[in-house]
mmCIF file of the N, C-alpha and C atoms, coordinates in Angstrom:
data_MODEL
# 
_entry.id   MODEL 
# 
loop_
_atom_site.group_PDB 
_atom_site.id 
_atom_site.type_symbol 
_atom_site.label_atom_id 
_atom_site.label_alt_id 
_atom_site.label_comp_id 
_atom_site.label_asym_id 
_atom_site.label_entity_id 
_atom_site.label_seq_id 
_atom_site.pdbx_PDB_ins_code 
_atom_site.Cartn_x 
_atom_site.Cartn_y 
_atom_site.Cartn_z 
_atom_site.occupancy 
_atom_site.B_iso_or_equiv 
_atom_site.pdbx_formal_charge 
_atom_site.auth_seq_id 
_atom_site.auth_comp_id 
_atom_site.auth_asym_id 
_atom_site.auth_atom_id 
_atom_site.pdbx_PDB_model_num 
ATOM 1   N N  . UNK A 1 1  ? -95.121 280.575 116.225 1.00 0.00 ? 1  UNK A N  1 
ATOM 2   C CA . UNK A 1 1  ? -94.158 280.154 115.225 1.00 0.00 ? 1  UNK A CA 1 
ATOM 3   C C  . UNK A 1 1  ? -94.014 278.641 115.221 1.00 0.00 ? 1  UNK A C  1 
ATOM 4   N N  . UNK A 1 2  ? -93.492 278.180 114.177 1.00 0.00 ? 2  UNK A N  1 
ATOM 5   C CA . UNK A 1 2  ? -93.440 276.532 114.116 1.00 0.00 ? 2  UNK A CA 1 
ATOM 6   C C  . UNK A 1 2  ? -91.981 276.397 114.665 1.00 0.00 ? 2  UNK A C  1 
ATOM 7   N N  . UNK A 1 3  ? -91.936 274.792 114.382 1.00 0.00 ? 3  UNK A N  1 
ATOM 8   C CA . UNK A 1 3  ? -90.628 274.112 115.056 1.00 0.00 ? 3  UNK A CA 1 
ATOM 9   C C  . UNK A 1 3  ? -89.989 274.706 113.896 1.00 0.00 ? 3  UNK A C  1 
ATOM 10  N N  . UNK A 1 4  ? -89.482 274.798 112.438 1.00 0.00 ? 4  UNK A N  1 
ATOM 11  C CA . UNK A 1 4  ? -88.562 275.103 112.065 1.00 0.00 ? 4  UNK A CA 1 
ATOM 12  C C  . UNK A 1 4  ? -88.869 276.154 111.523 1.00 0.00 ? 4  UNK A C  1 
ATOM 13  N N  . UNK A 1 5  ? -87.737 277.384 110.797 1.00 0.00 ? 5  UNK A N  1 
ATOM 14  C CA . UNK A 1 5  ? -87.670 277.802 110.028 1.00 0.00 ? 5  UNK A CA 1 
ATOM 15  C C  . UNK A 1 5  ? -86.985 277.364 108.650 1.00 0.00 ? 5  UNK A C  1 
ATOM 16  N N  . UNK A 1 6  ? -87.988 277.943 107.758 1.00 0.00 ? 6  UNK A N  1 
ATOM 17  C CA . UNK A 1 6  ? -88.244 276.882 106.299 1.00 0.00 ? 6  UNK A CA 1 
ATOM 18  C C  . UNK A 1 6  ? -87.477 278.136 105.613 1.00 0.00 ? 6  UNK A C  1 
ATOM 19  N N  . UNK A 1 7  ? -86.442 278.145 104.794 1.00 0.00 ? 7  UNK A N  1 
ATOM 20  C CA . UNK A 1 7  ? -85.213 279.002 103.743 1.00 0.00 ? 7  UNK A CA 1 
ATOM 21  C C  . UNK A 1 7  ? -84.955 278.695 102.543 1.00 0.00 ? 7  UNK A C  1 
ATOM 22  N N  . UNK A 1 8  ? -85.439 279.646 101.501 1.00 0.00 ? 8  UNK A N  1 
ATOM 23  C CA . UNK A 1 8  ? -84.820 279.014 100.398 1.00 0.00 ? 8  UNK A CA 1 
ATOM 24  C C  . UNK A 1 8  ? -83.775 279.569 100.153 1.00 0.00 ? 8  UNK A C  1 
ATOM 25  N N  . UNK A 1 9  ? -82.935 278.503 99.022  1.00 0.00 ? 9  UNK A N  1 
ATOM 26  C CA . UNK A 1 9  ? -81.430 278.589 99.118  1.00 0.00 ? 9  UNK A CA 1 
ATOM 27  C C  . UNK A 1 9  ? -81.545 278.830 97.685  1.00 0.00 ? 9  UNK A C  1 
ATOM 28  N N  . UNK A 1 10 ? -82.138 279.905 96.917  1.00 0.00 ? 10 UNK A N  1 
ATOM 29  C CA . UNK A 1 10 ? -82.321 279.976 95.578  1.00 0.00 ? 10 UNK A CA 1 
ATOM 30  C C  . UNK A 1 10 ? -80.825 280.717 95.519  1.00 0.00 ? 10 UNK A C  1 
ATOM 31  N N  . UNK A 1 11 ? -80.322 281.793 96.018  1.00 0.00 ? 11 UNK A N  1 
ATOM 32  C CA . UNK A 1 11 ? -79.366 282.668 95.675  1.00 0.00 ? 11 UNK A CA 1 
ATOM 33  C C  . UNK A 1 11 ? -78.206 282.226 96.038  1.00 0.00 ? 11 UNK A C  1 
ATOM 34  N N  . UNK A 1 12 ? -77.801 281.051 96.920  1.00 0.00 ? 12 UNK A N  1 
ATOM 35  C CA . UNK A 1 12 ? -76.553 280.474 96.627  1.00 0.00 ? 12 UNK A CA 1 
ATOM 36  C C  . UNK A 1 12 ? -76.501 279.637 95.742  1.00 0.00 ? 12 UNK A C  1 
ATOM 37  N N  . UNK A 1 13 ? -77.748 278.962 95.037  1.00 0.00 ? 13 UNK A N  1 
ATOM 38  C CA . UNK A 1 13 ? -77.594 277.803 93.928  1.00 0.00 ? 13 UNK A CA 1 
ATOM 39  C C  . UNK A 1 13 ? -77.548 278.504 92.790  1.00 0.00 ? 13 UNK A C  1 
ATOM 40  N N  . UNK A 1 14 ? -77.990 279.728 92.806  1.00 0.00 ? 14 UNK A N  1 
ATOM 41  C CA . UNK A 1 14 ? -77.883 280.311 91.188  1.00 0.00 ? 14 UNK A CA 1 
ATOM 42  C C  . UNK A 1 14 ? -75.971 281.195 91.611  1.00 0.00 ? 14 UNK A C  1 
ATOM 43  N N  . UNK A 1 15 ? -76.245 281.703 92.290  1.00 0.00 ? 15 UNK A N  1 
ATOM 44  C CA . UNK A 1 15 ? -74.645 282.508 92.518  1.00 0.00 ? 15 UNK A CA 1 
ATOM 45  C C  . UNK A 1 15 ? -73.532 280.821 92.073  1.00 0.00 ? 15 UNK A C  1 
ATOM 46  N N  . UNK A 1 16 ? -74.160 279.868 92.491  1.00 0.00 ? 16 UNK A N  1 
ATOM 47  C CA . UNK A 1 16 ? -73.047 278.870 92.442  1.00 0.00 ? 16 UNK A CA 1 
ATOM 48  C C  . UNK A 1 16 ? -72.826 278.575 91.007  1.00 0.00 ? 16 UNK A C  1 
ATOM 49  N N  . UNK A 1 17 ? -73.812 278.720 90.342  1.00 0.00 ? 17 UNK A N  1 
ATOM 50  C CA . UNK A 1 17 ? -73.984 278.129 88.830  1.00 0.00 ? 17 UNK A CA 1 
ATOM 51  C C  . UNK A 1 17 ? -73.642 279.506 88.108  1.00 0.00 ? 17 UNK A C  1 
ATOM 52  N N  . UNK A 1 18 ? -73.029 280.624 88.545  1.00 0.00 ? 18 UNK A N  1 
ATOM 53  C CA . UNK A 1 18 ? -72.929 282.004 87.877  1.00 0.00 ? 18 UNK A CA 1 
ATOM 54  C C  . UNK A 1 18 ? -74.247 282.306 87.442  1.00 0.00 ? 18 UNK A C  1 
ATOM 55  N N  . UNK A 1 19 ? -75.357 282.425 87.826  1.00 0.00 ? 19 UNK A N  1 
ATOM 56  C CA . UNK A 1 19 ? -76.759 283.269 87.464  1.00 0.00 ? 19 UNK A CA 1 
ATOM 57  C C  . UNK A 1 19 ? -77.027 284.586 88.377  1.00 0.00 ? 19 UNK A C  1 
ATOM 58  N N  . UNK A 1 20 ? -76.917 285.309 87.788  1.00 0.00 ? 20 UNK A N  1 
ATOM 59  C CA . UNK A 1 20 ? -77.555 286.718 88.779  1.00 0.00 ? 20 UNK A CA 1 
ATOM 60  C C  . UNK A 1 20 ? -79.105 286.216 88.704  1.00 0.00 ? 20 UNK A C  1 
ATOM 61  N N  . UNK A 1 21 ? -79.931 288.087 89.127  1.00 0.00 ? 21 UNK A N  1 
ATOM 62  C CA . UNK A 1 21 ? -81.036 287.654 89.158  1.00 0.00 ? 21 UNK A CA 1 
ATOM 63  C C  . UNK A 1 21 ? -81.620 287.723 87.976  1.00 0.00 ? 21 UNK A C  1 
ATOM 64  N N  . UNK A 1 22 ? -81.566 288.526 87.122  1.00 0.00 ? 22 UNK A N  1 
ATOM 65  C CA . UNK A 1 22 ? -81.535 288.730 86.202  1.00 0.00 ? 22 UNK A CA 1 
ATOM 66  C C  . UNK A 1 22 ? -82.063 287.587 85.077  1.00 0.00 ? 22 UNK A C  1 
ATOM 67  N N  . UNK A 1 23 ? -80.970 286.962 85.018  1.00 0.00 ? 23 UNK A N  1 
ATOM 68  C CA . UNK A 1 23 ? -80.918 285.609 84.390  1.00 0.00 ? 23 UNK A CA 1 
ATOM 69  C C  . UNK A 1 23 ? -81.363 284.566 84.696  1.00 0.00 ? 23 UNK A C  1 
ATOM 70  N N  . UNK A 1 24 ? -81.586 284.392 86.032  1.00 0.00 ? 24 UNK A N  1 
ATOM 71  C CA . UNK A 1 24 ? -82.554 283.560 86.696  1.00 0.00 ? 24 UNK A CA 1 
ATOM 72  C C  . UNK A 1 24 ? -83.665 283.607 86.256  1.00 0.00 ? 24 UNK A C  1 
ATOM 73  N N  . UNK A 1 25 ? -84.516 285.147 86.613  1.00 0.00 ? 25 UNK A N  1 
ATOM 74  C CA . UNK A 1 25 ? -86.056 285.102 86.436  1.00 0.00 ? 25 UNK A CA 1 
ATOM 75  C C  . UNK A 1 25 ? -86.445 284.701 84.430  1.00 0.00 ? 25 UNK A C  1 
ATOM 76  N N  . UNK A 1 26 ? -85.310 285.489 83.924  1.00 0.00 ? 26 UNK A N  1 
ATOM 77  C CA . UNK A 1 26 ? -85.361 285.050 82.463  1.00 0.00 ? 26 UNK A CA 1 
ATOM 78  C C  . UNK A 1 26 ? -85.583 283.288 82.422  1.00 0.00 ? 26 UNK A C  1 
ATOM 79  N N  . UNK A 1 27 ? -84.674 282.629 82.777  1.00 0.00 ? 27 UNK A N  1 
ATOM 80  C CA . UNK A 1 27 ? -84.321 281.168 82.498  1.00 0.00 ? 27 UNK A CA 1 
ATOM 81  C C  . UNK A 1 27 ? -85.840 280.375 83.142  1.00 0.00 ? 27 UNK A C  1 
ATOM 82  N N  . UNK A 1 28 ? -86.144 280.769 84.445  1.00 0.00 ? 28 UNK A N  1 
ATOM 83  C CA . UNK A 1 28 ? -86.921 280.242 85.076  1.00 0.00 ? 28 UNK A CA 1 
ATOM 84  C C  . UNK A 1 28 ? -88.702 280.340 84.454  1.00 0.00 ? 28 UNK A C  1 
ATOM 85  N N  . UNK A 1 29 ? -88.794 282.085 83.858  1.00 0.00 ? 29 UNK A N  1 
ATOM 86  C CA . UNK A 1 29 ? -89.629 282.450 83.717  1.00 0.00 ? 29 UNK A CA 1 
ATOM 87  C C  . UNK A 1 29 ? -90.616 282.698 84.608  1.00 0.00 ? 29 UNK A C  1 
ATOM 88  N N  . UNK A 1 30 ? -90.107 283.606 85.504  1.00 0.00 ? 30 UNK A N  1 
ATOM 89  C CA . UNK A 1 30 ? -90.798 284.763 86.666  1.00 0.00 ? 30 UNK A CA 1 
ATOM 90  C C  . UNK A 1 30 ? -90.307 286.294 86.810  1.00 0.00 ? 30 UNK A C  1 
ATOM 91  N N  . UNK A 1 31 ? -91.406 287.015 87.263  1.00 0.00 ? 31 UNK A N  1 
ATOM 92  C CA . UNK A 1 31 ? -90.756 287.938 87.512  1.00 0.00 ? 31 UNK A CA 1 
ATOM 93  C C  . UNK A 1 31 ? -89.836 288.478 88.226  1.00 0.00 ? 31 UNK A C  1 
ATOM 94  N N  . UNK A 1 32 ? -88.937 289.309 87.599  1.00 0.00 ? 32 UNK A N  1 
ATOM 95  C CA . UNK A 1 32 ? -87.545 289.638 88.742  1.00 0.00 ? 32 UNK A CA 1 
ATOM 96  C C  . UNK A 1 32 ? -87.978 290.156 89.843  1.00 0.00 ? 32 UNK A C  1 
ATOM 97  N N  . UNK A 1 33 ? -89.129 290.914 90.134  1.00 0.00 ? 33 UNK A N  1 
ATOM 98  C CA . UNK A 1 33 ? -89.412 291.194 91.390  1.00 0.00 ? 33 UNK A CA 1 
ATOM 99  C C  . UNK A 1 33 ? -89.394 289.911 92.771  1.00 0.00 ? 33 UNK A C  1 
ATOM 100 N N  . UNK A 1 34 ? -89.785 288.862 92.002  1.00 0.00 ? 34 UNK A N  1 
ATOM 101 C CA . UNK A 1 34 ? -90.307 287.693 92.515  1.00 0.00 ? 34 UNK A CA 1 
ATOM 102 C C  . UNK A 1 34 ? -89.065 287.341 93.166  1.00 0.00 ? 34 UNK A C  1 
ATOM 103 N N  . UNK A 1 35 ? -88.084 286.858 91.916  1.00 0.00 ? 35 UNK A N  1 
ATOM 104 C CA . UNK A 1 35 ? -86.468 286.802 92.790  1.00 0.00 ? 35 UNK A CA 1 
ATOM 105 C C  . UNK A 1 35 ? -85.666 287.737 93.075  1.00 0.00 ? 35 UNK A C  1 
ATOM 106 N N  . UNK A 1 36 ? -86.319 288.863 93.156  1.00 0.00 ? 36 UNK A N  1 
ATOM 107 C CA . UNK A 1 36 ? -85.733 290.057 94.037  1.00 0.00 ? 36 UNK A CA 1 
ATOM 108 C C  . UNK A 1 36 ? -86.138 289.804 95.588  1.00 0.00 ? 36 UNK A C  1 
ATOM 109 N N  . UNK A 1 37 ? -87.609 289.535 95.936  1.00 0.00 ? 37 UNK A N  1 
ATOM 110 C CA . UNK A 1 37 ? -87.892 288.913 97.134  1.00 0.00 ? 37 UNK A CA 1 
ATOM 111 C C  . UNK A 1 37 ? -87.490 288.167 97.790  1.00 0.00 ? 37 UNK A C  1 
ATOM 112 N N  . UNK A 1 38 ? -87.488 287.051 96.769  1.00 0.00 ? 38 UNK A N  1 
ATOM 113 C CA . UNK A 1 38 ? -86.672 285.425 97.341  1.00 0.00 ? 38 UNK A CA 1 
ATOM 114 C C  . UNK A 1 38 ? -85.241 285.918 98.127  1.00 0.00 ? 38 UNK A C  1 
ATOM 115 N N  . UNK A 1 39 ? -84.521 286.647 97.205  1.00 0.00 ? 39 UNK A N  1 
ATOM 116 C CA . UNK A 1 39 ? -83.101 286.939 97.317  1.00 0.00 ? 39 UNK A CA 1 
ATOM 117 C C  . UNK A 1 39 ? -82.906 287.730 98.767  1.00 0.00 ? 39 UNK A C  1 
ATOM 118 N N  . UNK A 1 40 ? -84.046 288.804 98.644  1.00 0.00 ? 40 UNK A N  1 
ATOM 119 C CA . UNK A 1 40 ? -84.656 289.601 99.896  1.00 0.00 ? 40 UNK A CA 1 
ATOM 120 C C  . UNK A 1 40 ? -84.598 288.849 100.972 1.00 0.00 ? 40 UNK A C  1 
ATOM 121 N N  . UNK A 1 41 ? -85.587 288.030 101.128 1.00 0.00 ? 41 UNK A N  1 
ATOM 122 C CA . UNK A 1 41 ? -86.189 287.080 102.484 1.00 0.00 ? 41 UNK A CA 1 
ATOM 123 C C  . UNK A 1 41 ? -86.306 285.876 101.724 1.00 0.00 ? 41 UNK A C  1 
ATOM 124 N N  . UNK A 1 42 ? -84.952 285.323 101.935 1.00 0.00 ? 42 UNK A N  1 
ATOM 125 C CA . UNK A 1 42 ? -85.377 283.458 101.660 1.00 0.00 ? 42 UNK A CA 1 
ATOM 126 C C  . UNK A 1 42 ? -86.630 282.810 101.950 1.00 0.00 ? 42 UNK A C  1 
ATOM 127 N N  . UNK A 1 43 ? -86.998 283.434 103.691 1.00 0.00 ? 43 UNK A N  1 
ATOM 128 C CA . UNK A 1 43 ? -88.183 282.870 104.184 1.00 0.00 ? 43 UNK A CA 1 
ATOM 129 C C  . UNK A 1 43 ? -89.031 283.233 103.661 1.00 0.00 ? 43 UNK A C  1 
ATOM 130 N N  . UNK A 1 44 ? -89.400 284.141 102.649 1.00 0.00 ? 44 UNK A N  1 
ATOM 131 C CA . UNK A 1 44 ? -90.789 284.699 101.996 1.00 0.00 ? 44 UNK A CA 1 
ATOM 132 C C  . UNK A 1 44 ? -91.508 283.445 101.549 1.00 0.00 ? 44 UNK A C  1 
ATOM 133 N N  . UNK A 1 45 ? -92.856 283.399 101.479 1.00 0.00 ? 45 UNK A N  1 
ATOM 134 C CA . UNK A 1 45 ? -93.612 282.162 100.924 1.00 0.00 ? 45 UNK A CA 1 
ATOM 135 C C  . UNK A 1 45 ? -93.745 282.159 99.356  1.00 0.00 ? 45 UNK A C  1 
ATOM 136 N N  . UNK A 1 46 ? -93.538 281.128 98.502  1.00 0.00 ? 46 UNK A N  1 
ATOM 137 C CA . UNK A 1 46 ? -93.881 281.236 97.078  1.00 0.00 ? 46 UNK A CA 1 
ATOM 138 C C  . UNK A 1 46 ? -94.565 280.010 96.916  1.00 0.00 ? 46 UNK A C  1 
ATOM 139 N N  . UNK A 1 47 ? -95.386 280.278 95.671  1.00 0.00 ? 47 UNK A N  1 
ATOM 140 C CA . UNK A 1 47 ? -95.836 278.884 95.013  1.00 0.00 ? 47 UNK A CA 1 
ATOM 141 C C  . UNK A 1 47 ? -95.117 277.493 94.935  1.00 0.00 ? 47 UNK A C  1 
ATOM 142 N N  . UNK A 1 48 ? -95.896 276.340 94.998  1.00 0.00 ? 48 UNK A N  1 
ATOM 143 C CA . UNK A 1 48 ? -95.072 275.404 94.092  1.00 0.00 ? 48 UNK A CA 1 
ATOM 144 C C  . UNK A 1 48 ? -94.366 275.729 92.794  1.00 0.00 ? 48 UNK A C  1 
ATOM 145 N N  . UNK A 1 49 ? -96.081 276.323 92.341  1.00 0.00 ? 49 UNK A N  1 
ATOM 146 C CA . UNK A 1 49 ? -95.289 276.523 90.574  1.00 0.00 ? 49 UNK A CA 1 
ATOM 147 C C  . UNK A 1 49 ? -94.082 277.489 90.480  1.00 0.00 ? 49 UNK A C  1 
ATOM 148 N N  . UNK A 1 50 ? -93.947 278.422 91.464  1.00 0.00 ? 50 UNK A N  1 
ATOM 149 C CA . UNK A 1 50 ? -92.609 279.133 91.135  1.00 0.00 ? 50 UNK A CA 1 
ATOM 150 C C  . UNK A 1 50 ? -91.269 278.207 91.701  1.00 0.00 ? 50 UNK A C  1 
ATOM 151 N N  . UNK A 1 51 ? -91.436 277.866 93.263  1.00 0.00 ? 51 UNK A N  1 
ATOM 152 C CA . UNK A 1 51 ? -90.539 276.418 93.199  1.00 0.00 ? 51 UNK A CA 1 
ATOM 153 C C  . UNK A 1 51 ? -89.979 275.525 92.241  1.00 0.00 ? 51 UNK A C  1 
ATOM 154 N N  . UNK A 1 52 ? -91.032 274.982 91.413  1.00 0.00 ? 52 UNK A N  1 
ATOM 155 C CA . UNK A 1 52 ? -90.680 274.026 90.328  1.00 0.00 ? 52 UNK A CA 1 
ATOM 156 C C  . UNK A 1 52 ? -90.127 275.069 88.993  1.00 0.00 ? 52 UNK A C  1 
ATOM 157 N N  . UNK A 1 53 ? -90.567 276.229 89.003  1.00 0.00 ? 53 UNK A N  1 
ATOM 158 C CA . UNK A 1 53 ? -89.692 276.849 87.746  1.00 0.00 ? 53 UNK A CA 1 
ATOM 159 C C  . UNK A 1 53 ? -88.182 277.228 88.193  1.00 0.00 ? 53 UNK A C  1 
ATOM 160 N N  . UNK A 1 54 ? -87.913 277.471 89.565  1.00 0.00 ? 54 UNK A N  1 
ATOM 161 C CA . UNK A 1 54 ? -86.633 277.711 89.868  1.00 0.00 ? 54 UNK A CA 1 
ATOM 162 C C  . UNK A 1 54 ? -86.133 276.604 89.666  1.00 0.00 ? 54 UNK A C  1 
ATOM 163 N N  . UNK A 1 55 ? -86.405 275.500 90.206  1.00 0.00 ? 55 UNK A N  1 
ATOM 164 C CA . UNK A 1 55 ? -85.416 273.821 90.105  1.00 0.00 ? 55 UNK A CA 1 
ATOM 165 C C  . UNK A 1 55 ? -85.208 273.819 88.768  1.00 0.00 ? 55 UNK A C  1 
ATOM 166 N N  . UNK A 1 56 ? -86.293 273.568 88.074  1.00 0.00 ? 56 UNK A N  1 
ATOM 167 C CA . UNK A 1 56 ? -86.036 273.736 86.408  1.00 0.00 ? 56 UNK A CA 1 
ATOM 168 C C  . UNK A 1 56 ? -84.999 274.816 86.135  1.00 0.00 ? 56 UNK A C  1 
ATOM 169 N N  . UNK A 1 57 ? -85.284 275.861 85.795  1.00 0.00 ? 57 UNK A N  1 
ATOM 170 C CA . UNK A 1 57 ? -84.350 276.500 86.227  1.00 0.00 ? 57 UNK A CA 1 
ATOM 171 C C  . UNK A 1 57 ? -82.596 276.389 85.997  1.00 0.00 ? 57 UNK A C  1 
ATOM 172 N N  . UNK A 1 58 ? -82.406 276.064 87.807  1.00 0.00 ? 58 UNK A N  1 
ATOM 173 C CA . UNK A 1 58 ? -81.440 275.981 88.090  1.00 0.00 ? 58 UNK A CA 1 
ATOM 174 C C  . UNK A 1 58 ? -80.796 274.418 88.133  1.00 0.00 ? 58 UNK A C  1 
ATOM 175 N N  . UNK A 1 59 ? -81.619 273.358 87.483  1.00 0.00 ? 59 UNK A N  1 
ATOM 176 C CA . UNK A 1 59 ? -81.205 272.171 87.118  1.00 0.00 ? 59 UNK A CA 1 
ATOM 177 C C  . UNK A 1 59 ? -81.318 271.497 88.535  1.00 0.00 ? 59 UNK A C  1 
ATOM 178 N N  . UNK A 1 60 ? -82.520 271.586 89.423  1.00 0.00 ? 60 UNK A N  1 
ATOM 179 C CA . UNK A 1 60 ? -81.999 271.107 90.600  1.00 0.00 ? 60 UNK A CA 1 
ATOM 180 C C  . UNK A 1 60 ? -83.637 270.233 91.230  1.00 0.00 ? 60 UNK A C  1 
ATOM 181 N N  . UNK A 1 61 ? -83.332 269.525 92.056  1.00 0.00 ? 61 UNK A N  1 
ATOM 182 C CA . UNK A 1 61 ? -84.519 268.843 92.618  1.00 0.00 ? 61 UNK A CA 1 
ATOM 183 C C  . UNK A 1 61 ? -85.087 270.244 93.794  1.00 0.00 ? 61 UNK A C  1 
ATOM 184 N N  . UNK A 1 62 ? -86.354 270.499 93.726  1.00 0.00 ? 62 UNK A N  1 
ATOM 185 C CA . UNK A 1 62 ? -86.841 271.251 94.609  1.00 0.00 ? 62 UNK A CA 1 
ATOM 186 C C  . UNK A 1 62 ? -86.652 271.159 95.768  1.00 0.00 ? 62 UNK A C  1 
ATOM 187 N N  . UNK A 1 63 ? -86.771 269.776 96.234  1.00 0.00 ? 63 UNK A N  1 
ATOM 188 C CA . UNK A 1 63 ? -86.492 270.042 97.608  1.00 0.00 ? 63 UNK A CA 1 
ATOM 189 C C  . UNK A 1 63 ? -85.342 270.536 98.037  1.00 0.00 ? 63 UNK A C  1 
ATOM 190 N N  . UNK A 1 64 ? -84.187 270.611 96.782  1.00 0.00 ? 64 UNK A N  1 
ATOM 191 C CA . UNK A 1 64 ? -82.196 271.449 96.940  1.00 0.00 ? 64 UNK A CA 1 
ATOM 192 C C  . UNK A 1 64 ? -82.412 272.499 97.293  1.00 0.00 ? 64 UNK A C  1 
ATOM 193 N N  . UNK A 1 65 ? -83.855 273.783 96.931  1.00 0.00 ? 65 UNK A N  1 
ATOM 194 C CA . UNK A 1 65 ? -84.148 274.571 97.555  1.00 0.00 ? 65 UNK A CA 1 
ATOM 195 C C  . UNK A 1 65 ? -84.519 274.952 98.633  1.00 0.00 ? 65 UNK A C  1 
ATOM 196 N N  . UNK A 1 66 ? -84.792 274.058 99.778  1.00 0.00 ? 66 UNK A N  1 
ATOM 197 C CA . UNK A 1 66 ? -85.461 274.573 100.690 1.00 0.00 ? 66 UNK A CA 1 
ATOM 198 C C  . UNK A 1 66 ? -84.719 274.093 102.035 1.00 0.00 ? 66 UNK A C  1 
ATOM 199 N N  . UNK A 1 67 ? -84.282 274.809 102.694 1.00 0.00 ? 67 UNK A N  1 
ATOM 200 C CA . UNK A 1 67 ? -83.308 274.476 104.255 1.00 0.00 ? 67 UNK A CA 1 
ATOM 201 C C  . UNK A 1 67 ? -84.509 274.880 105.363 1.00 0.00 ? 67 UNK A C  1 
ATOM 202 N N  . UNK A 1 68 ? -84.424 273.633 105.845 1.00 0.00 ? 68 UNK A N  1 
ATOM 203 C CA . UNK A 1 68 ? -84.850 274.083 107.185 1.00 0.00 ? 68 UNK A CA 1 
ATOM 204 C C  . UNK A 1 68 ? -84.139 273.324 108.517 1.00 0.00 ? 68 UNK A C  1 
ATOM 205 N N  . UNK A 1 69 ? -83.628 275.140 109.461 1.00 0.00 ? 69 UNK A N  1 
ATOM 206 C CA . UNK A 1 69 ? -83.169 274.982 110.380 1.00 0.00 ? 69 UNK A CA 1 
ATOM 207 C C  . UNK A 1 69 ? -84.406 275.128 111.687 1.00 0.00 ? 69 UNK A C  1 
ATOM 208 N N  . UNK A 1 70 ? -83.720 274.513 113.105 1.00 0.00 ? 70 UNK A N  1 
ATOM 209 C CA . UNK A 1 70 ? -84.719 274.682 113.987 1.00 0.00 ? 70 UNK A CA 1 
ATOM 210 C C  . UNK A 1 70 ? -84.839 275.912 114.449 1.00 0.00 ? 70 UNK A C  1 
ATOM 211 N N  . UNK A 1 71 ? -86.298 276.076 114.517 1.00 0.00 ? 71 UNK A N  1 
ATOM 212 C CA . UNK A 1 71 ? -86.354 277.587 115.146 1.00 0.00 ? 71 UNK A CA 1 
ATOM 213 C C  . UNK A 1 71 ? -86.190 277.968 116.945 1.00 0.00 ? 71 UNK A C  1 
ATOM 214 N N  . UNK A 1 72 ? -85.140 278.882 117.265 1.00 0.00 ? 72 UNK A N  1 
ATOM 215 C CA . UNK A 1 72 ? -84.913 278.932 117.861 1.00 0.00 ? 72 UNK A CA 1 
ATOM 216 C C  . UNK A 1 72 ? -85.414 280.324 118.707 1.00 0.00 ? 72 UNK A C  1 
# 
């Protein structure tokens, strides 16, 4: 395992802005399965290009998506 674990924070930035998932994958243009996963396991791996459609998206710089704590 690496030094950190890498999290995306897609489902508190859309919960913050009132987006289910629903409306997300609509706005973003992905499939809801896709942010059914994300929502699933933050840590799941995705594309850039789906990265950059969530920021778009959710009005946000990509890197607002991604937390990384140390792995412990």
């Amino acid at each position: 395992m690496g030094k950190y674990v890498i999290r995306l924070k897609v489902r508190e930035i859309a919960e913050a802005k009132g987006l289910n998932m629903a409306q997300l994958a609509r706005k973003a243009d992905i499939d809801i399965r896709t942010v059914r996963r994300i929502y699933r396991d933050p840590t799941s791996e995705i594309s850039t290009t789906v990265l950059d459609k969530l920021a778009t998206a959710l009005d946000v710089r990509p890197s607002d998506l991604i937390d990384q704590t140390p792995n412990e």
